[in-house]
N, CA, C and O atoms as a GROMACS GRO file, in nm:
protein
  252
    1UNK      N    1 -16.837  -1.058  -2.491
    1UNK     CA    2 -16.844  -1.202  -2.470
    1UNK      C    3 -16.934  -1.235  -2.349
    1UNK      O    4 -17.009  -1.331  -2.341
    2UNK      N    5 -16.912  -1.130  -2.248
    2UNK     CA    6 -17.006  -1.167  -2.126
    2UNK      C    7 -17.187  -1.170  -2.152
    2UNK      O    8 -17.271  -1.241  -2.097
    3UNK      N    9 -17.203  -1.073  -2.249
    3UNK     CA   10 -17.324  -1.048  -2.276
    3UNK      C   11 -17.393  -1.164  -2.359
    3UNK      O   12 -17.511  -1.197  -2.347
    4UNK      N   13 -17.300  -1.221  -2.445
    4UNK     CA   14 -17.350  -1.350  -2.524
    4UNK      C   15 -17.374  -1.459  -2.381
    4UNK      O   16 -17.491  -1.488  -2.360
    5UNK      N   17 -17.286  -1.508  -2.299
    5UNK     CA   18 -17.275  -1.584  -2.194
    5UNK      C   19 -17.396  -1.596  -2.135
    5UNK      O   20 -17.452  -1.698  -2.095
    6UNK      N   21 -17.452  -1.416  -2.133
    6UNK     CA   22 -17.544  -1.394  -2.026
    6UNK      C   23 -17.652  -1.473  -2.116
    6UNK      O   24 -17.701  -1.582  -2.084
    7UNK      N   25 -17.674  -1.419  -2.206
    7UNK     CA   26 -17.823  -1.463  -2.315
    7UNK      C   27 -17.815  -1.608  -2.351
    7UNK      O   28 -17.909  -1.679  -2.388
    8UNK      N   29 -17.706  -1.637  -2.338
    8UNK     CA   30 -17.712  -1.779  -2.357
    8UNK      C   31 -17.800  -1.858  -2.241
    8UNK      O   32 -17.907  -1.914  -2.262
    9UNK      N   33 -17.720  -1.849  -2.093
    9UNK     CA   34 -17.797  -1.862  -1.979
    9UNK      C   35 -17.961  -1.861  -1.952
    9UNK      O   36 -18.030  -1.944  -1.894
   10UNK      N   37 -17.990  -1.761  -2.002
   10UNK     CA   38 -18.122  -1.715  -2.017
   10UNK      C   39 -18.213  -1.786  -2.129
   10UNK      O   40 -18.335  -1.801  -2.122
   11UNK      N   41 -18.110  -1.837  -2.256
   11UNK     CA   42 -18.209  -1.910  -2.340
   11UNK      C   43 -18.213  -2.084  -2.272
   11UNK      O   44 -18.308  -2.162  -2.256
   12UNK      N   45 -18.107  -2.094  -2.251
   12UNK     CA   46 -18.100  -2.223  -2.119
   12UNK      C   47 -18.213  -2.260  -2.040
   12UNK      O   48 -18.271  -2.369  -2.047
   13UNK      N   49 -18.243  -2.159  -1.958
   13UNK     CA   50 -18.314  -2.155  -1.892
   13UNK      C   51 -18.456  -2.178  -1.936
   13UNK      O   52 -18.531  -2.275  -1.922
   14UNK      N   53 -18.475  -2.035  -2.003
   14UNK     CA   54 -18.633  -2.038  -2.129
   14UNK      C   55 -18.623  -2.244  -2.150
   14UNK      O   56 -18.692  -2.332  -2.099
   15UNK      N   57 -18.514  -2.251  -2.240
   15UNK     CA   58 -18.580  -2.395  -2.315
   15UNK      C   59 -18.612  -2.468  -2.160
   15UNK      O   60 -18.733  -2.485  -2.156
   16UNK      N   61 -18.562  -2.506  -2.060
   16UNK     CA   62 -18.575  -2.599  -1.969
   16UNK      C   63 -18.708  -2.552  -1.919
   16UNK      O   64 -18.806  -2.624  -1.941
   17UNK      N   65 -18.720  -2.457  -1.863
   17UNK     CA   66 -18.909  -2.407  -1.875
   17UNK      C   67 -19.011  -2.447  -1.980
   17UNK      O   68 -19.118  -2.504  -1.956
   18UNK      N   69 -18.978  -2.418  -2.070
   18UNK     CA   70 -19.065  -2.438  -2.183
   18UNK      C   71 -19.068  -2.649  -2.142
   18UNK      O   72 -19.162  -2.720  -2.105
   19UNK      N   73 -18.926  -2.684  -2.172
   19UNK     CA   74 -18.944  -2.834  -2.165
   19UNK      C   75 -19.060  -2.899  -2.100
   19UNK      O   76 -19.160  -2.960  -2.136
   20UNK      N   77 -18.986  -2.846  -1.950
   20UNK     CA   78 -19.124  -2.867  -1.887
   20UNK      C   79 -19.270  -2.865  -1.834
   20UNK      O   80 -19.336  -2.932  -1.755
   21UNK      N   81 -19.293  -2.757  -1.917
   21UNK     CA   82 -19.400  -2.692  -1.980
   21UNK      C   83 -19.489  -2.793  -2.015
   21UNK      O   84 -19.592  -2.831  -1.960
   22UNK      N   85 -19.417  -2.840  -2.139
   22UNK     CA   86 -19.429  -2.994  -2.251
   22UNK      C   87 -19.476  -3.057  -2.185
   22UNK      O   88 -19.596  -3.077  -2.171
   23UNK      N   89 -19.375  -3.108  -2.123
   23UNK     CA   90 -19.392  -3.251  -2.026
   23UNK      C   91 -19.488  -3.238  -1.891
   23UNK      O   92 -19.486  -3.341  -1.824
   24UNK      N   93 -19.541  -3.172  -1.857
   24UNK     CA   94 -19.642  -3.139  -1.796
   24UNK      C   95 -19.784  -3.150  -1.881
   24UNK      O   96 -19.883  -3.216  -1.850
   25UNK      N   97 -19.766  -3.073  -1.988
   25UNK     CA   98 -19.866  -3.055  -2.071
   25UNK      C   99 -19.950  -3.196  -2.139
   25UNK      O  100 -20.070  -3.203  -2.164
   26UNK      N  101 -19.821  -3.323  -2.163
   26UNK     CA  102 -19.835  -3.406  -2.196
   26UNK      C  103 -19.880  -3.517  -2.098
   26UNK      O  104 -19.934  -3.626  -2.114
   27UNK      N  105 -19.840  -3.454  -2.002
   27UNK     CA  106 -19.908  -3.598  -1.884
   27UNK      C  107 -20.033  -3.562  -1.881
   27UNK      O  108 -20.119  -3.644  -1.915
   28UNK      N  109 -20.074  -3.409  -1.833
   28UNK     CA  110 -20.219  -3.384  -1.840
   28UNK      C  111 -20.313  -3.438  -1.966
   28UNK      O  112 -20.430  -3.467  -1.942
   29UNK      N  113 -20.262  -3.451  -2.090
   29UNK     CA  114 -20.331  -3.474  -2.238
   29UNK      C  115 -20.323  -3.631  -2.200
   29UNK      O  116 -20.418  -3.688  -2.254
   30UNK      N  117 -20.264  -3.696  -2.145
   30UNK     CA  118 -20.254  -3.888  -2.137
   30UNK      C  119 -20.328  -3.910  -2.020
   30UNK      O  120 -20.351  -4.031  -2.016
   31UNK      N  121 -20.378  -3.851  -1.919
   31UNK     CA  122 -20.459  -3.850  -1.850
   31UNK      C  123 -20.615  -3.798  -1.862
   31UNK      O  124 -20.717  -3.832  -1.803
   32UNK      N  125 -20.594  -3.721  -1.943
   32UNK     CA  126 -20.740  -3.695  -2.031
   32UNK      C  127 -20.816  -3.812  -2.119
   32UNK      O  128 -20.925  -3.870  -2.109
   33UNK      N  129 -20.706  -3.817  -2.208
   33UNK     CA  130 -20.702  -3.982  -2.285
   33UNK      C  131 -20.774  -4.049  -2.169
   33UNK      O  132 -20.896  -4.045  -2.155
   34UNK      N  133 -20.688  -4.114  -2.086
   34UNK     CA  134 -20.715  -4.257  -2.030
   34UNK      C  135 -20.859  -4.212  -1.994
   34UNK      O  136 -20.945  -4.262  -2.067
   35UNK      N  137 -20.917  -4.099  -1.863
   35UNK     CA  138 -20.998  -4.095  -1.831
   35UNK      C  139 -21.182  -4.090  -1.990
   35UNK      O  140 -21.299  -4.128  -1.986
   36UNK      N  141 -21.092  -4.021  -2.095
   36UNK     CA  142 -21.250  -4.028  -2.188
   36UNK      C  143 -21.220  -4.180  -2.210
   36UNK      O  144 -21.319  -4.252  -2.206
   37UNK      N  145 -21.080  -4.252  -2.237
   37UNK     CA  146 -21.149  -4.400  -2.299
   37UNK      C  147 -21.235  -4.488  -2.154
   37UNK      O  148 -21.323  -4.567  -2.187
   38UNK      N  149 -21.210  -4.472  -2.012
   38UNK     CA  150 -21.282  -4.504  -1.954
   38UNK      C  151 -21.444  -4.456  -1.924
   38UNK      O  152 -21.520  -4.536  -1.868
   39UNK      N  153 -21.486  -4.333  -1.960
   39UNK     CA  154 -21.583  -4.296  -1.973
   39UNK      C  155 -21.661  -4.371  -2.115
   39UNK      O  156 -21.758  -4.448  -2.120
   40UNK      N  157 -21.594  -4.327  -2.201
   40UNK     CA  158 -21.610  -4.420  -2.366
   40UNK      C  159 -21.723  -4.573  -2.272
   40UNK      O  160 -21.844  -4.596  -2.272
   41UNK      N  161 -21.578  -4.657  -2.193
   41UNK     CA  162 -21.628  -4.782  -2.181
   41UNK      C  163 -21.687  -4.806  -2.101
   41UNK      O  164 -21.703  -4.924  -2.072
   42UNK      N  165 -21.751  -4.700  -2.024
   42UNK     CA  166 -21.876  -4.700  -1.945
   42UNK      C  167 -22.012  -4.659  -2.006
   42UNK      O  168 -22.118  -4.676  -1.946
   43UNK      N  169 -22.004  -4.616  -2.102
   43UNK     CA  170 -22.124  -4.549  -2.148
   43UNK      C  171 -22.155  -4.666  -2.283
   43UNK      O  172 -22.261  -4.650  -2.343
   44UNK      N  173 -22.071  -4.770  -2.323
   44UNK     CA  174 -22.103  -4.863  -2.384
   44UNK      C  175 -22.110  -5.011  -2.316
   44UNK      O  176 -22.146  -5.115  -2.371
   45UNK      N  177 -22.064  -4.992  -2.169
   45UNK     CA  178 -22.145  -5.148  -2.110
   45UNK      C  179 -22.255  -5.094  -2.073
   45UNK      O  180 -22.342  -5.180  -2.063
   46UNK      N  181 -22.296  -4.976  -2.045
   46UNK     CA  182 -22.456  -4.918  -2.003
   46UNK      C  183 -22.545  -4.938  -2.107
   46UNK      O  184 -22.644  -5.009  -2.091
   47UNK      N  185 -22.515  -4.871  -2.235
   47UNK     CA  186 -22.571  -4.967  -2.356
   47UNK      C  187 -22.582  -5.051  -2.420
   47UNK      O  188 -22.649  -5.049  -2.523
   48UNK      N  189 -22.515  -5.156  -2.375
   48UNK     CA  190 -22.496  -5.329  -2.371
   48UNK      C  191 -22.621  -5.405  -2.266
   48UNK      O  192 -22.699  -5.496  -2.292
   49UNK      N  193 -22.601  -5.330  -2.151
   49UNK     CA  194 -22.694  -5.384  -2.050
   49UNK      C  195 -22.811  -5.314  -2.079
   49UNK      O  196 -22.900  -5.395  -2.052
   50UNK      N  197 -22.869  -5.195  -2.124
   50UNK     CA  198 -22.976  -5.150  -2.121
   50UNK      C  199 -23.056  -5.249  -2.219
   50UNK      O  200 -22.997  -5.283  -2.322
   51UNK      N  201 -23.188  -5.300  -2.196
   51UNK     CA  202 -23.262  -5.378  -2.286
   51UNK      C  203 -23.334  -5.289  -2.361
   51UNK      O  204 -23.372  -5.187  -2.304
   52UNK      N  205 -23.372  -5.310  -2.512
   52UNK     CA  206 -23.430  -5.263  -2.635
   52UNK      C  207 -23.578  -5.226  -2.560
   52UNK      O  208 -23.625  -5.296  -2.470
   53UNK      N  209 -23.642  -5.101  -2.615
   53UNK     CA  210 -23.726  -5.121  -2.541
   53UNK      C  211 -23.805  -5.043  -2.433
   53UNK      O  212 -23.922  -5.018  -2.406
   54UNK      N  213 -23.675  -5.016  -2.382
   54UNK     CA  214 -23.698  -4.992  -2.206
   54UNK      C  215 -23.722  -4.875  -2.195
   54UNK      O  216 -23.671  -4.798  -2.276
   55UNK      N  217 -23.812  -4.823  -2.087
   55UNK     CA  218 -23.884  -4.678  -2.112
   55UNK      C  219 -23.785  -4.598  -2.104
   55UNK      O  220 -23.835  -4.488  -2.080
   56UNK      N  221 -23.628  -4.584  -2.113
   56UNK     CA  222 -23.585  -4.466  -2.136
   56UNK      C  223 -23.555  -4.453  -2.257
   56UNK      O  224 -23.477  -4.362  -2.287
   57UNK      N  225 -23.615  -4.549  -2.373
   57UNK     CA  226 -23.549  -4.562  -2.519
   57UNK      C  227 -23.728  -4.495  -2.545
   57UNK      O  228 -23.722  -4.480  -2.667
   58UNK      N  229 -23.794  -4.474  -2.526
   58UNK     CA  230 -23.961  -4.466  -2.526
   58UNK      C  231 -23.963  -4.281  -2.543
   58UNK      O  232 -23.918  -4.211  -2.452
   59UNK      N  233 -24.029  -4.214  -2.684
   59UNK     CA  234 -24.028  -4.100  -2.686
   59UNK      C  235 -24.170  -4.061  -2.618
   59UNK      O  236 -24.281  -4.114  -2.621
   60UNK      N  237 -24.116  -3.934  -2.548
   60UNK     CA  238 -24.200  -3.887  -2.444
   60UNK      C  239 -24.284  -3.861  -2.542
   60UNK      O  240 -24.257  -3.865  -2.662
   61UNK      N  241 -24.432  -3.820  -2.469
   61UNK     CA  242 -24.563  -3.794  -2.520
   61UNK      C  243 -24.603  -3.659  -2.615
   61UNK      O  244 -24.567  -3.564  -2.546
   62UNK      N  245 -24.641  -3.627  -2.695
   62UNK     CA  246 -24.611  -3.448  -2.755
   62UNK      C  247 -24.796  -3.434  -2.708
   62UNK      O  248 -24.894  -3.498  -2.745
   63UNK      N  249 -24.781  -3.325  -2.620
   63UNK     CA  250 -24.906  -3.266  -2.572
   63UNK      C  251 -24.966  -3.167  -2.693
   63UNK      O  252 -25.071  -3.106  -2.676
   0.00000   0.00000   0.00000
């Protein structure tokens, strides 16, 4: 009986590690998120403001 007790303890433990494992794992993945949709909406007011045209839309010269 002690030996079940013990392994029990131990799987206790495992899951609460692992849990927070998760939940670590998941703040890092929602912080990834937020930061590409702010990148996303920087790289489309830059192409909002850039005018048609403009010498960085202009293919370089072929020598």
């Amino acid at each position: 009986m002690a030996e079940i007790e013990a392994k029990l303890a131990l799987a206790e433990d495992l899951l609460e590690s692992l849990n927070l494992t998760v939940y670590r794992q998941q703040q890092h993945i929602d912080r990834l998120q937020h930061e590409v949709r702010a990148l996303r909406d920087q790289v489309e007011a830059a192409d909002v403001r850039r005018e048609p045209g403009s010498p960085a839309d202009e293919v370089p010269p072929h020598y």
